[in-house]
C-alpha positions as CSV (number, residue, x, y, z in Angstrom):
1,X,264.5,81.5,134.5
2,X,262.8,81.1,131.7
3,X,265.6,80.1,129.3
4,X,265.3,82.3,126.8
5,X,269.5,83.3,127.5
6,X,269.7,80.5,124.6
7,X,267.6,82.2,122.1
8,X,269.4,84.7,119.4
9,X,269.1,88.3,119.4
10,X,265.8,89.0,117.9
11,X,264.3,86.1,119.3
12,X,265.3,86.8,123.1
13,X,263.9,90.2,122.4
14,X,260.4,89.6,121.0
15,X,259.9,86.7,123.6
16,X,261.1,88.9,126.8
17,X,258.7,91.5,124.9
18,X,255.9,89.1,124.9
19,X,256.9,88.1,128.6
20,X,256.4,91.5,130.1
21,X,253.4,92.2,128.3
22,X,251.6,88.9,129.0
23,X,253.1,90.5,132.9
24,X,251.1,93.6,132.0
25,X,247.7,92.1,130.7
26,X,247.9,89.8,134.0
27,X,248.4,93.1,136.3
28,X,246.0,95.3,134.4
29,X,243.1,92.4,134.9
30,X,244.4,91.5,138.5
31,X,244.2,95.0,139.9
32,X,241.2,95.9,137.7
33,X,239.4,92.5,139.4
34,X,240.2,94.0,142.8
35,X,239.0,97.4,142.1
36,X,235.5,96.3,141.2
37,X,235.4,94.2,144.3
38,X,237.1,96.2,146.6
39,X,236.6,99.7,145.4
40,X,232.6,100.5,146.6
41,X,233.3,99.4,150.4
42,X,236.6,101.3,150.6
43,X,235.4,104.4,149.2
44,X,233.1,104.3,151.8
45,X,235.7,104.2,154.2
46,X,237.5,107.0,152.7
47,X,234.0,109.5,152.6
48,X,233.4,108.7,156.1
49,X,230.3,106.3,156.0
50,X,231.5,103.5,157.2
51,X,234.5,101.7,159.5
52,X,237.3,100.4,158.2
53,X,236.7,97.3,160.6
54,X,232.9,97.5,159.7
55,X,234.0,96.9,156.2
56,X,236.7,93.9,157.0
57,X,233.5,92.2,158.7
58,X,231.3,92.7,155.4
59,X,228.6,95.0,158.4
60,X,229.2,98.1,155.8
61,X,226.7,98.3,152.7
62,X,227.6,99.7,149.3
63,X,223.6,101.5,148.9
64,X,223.1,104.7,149.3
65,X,221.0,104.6,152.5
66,X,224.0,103.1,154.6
67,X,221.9,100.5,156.2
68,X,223.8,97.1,156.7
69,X,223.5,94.2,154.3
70,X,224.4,91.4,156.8
């Protein structure tokens, strides 16, 4: 895939090291991204403020008085 079956020993290894932890980082920032975004309107879902459909329409406010932002 990447063609680093043409590399020797050591090589191959420190590159398919730096591979999968470039793959980490890339995760870690990815799913950290969609926490922040995600993570206040869902957690609303889940303590019983708001609908899961009322958040998928942006209707369901992050504040603490509930009241709708759109």
């Amino acid at each position: 895939m990447f063609g680093i079956e043409t590399l020797g020993g050591n090589t191959q290894a420190a590159v398919l090291v730096g591979i999968v932890l470039f793959e980490a980082i890339v995760l870690y920032l990815g799913y950290g991204g969609l926490e922040k975004i995600l993570g206040p309107s869902f957690k609303r879902v889940l303590e019983g403020h708001c609908a899961f459909v009322d958040v998928l329409l942006r209707r369901c406010s992050v504040s603490e008085n509930g009241g709708a932002d759109r």
